[in-house]
C-alpha positions in Angstrom: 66.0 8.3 -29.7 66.2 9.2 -33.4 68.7 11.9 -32.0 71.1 9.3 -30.6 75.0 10.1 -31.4 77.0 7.4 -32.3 79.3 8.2 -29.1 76.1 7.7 -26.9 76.0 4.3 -29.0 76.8 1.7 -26.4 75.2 -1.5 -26.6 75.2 -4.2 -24.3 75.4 -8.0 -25.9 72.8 -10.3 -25.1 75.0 -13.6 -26.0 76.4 -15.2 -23.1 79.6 -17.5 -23.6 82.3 -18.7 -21.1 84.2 -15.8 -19.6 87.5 -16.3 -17.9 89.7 -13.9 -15.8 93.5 -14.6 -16.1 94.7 -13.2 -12.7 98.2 -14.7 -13.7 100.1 -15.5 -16.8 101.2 -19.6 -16.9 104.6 -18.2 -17.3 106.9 -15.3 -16.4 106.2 -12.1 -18.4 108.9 -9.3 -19.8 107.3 -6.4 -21.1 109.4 -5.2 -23.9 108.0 -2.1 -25.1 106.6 -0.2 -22.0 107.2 3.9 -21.1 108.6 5.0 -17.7 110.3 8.1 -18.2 108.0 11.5 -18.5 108.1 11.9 -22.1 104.2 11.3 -21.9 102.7 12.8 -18.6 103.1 15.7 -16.3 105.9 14.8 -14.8 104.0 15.1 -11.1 102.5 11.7 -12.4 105.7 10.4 -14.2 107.0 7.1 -12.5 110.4 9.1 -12.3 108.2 11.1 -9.5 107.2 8.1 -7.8 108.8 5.4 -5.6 110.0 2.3 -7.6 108.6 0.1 -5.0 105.1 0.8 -6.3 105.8 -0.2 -9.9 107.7 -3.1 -8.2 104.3 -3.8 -6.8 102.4 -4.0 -9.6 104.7 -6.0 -11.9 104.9 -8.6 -8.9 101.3 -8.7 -8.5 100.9 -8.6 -12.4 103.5 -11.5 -12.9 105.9 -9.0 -14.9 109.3 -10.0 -14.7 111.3 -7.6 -16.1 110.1 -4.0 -17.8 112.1 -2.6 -20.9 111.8 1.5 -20.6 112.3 2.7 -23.9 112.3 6.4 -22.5 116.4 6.1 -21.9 116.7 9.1 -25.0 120.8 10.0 -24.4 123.3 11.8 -22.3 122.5 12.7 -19.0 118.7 12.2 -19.0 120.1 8.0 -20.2 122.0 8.1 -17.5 119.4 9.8 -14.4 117.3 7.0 -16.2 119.5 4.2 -15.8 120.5 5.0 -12.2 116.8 5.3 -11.1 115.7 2.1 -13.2 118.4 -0.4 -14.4 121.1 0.3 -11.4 119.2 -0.7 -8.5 117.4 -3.3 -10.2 119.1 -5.1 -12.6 116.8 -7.8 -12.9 113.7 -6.0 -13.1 114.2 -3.0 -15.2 116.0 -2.6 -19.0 116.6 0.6 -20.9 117.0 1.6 -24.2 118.8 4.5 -25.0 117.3 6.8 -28.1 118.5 9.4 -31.0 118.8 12.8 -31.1 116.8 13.7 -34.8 116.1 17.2 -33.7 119.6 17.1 -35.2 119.6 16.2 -38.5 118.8 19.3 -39.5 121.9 21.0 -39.0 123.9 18.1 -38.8 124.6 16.6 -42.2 126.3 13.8 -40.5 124.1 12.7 -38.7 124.7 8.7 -39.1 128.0 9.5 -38.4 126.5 11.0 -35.0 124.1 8.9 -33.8 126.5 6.1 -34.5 128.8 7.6 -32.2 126.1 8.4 -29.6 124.8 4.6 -29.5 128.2 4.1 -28.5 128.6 6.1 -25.7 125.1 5.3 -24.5 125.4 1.4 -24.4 128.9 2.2 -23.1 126.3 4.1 -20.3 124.6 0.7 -19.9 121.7 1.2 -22.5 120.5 -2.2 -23.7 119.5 -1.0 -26.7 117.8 1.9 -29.3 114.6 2.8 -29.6 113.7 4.7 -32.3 110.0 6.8 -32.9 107.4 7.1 -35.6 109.4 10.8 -36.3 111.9 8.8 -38.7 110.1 8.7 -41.7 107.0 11.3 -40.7 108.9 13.9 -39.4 112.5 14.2 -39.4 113.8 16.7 -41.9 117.5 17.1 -43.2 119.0 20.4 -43.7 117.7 21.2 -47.3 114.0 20.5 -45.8 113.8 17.1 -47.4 111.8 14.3 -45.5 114.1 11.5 -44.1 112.9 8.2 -45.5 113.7 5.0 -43.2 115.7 3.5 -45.2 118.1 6.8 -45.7 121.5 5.4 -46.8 123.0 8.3 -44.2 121.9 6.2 -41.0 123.0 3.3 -41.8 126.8 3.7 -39.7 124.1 4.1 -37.2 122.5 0.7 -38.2 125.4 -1.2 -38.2 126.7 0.3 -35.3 123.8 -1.5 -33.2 124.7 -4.7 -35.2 128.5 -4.4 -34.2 127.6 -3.7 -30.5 124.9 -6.7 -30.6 122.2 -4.7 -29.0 118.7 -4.6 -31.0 116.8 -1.6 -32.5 113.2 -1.7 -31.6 111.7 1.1 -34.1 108.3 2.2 -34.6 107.8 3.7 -38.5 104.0 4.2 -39.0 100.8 4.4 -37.2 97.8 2.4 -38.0 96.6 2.0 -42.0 93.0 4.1 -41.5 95.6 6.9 -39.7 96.7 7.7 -43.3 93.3 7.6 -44.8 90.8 10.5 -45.5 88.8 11.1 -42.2 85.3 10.6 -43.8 82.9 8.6 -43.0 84.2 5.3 -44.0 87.3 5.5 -41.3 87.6 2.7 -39.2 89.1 5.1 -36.4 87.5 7.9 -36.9 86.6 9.0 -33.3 89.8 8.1 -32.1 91.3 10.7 -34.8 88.9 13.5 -33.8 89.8 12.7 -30.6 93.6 13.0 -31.6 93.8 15.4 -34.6 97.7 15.6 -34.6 97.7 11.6 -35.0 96.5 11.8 -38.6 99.0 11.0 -41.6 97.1 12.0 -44.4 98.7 14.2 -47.3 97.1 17.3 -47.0 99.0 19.0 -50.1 99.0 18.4 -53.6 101.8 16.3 -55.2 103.8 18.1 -58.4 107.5 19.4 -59.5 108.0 21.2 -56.6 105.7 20.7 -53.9 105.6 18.0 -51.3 102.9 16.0 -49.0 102.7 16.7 -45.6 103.2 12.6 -44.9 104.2 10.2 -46.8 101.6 7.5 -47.5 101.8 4.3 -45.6 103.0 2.4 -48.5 105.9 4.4 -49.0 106.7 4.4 -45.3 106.8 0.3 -45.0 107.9 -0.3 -48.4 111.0 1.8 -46.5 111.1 -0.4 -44.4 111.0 -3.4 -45.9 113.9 -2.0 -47.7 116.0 -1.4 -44.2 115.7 -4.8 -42.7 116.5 -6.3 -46.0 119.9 -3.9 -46.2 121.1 -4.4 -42.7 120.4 -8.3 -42.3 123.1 -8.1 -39.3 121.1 -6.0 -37.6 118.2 -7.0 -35.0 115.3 -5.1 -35.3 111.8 -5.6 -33.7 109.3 -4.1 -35.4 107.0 -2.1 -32.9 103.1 -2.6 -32.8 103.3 -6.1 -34.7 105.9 -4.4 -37.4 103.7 -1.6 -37.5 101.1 -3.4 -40.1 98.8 -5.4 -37.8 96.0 -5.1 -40.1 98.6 -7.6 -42.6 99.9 -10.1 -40.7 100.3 -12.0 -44.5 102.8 -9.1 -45.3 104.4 -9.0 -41.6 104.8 -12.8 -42.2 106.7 -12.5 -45.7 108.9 -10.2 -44.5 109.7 -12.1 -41.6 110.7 -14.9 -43.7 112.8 -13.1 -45.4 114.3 -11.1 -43.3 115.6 -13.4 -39.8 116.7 -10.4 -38.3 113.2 -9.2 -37.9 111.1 -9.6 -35.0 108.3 -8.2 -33.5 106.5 -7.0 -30.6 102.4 -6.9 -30.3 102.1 -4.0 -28.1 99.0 -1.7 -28.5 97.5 -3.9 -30.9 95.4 -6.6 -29.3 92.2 -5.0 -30.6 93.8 -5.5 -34.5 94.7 -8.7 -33.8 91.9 -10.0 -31.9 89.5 -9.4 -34.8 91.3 -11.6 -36.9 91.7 -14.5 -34.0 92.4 -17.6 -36.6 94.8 -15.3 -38.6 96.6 -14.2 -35.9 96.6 -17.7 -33.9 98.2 -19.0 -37.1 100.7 -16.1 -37.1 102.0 -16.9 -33.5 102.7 -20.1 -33.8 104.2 -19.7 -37.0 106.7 -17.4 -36.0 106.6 -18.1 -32.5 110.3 -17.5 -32.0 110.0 -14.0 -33.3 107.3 -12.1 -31.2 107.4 -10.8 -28.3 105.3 -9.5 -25.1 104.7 -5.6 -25.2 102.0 -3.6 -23.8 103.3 0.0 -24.2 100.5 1.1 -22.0 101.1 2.3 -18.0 101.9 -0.6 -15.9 98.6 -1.5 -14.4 97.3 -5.1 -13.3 93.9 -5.2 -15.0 95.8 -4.2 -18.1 97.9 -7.2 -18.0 95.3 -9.6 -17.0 93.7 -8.4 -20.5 96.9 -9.3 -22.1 96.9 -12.5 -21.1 92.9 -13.2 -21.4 93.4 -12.6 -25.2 96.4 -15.0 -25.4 95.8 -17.7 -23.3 92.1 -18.2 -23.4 89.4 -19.2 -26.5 86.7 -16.5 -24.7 84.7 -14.5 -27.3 83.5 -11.1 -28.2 85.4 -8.9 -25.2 86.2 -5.5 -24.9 90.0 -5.2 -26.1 89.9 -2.2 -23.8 89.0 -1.6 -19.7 87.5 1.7 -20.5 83.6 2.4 -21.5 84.5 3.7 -25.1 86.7 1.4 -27.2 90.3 3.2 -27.5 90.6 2.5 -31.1 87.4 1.3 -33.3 83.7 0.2 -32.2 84.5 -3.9 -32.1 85.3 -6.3 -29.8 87.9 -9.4 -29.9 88.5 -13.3 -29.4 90.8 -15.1 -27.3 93.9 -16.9 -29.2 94.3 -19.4 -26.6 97.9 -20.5 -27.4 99.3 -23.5 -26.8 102.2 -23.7 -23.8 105.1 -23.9 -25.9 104.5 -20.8 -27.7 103.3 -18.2 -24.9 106.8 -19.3 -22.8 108.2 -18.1 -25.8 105.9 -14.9 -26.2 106.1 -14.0 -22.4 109.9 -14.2 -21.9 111.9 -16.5 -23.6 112.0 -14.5 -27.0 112.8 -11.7 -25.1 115.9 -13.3 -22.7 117.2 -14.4 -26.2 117.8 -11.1 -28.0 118.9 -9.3 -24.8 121.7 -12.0 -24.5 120.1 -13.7 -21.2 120.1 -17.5 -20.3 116.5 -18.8 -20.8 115.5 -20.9 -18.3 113.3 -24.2 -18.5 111.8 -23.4 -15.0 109.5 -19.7 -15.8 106.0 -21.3 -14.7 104.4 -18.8 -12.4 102.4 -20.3 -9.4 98.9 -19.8 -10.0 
């Protein structure tokens, strides 16, 4: 025993409290920030691969109304996603068409460019723009320099999506403790072992002429902050609970200040569900501004979580339906919103920004 690992580590609570099981949602559900192209998976198991009836299936069961697919990317792979997706089911299915940053590199206009693009693709039917983690991380221009988020050279692209009224749902950084030294004192440090390439810590020395690998985290959504307060006109919604979950004081501010920000909670109910009077205050306080989003594979259980944490007061439950927790060693507590502000969370935020009539009658039949 005194050789036990900390991955062996799995401890089973003696406290028992009231558990509930949320087969349904009290109200229709769009998931706005979900993954059905094959950017992620072999593509044998890619829903492209795979009859839409059996997605249809599990949304129906799962109480989902409508799925946004932000795997559209541009040109003809928007388009073989639209017609498999959005074409034969209007009502069910939304996608989101992306950029093409590979370019900047050689493309010093690359605003210019992508502007254009976002054109043609919501001309396509794209609904609106995704845009990845790669902005501000990644991307490099073509003298080698990182491309901050707030670059002045996207913004044609910025107010293109403003001018064609379609929102930008953008994802800038990964959780804090994935930009902090993986030591001992790392909140996610077997999920970073276990994902090596998902860790933004500057691994080279600062100086005249030499660069960190990453940026830090307050760089990248200090950049941020700086891009939704530039491009007011623009509607953005801020992946992952504007990608600072562990700060829902700062995500607050900024929504304040900025009313073109919104924000989706996907792949963060175990932040947020540590934190349950914080973030209870949160939604309701800016209940007109979140949104539903799971960005995990359409499954029922999965949902049935979702809603568990949001509609219920249970305590101290695993945020995740595997054995190991996904993303640190805690569990979670139930938010148990009132009425008025899941309708708004499940779908109603969501009809609004993709310019839908929202409907009084949404109630699901339990």
């Amino acid at each position: 025993m005194q050789d036990l690992t900390l991955r062996e580590f799995a401890p089973e609570p003696m406290m028992r409290v009231a558990e509930q099981c949320v087969l349904t949602p009290k109200y229709e559900v769009i998931d706005i920030h979900n993954h059905l192209g094959d950017q992620f998976c072999a593509p044998a198991d890619a829903w492209t691969q795979r009859p839409v009836s059996e997605l249809l299936a599990i949304m129906d069961e799962a109480g989902i109304v409508t799925i946004i697919d932000l795997d559209g990317g541009y040109g003809d792979h928007l388009a073989a996603e639209i017609r498999h997706y959005q074409q034969p089911y209007p009502d069910r299915f939304i996608v989101f068409a992306g950029i093409d940053g590979e370019g900047f590199a050689t493309d010093p206009n690359f605003g210019e460019t992508e502007a254009k693009r976002l054109r043609e693709s919501v001309a396509m039917g794209a609904r609106g723009l995704k845009v990845w983690k790669t902005l501000g991380l990644h991307f490099r221009d073509s003298l080698g320099h990182l491309i901050p988020v707030n670059d002045e050279r996207l913004d044609p692209l910025w107010e293109t999506a403003a001018e064609l009224d379609v929102p930008v749902l953008i994802h800038i950084a990964d959780p804090v403790a994935f930009f902090q030294p993986l030591d001992r004192f790392n909140e996610r440090y077997e999920e970073l072992m276990e994902h090596p390439d998902w860790h933004f810590y500057p691994t080279r020395p600062h100086g005249d002429n030499a660069h960190p690998d990453f940026p830090s985290f307050e760089e990248v959504i200090d950049q941020f902050e700086s891009l939704l307060k530039r491009h007011r006109g623009t509607t953005f919604i801020g992946a992952h609970v504007g990608c600072y979950a562990e700060n829902l004081a700062w995500v607050g501010r900024v929504m304040d200040a900025c009313p073109n920000f919104h924000v989706d909670f996907s792949a963060r109910i175990a932040e947020l569900g540590r934190q349950p009077y914080t973030a209870r205050d949160f939604f309701i306080q800016h209940q007109d501004r979140i949104l539903f989003g799971s960005d995990a594979t359409p499954a029922v259980e999965m949902y049935r979580l979702h809603y568990r944490f949001l509609e219920t007061p249970d305590e101290y439950f695993s945020y995740t339906l595997g054995e190991t927790p996904d993303s640190g060693r805690w569990m979670i507590y139930g938010l148990d919103l009132p009425d008025d502000v899941l309708r708004k969370v499940y779908h109603a935020n969501a009809l609004r920004l993709l310019g839908k009539e929202v409907s009084s009658d949404s109630a699901v039949v339990h």
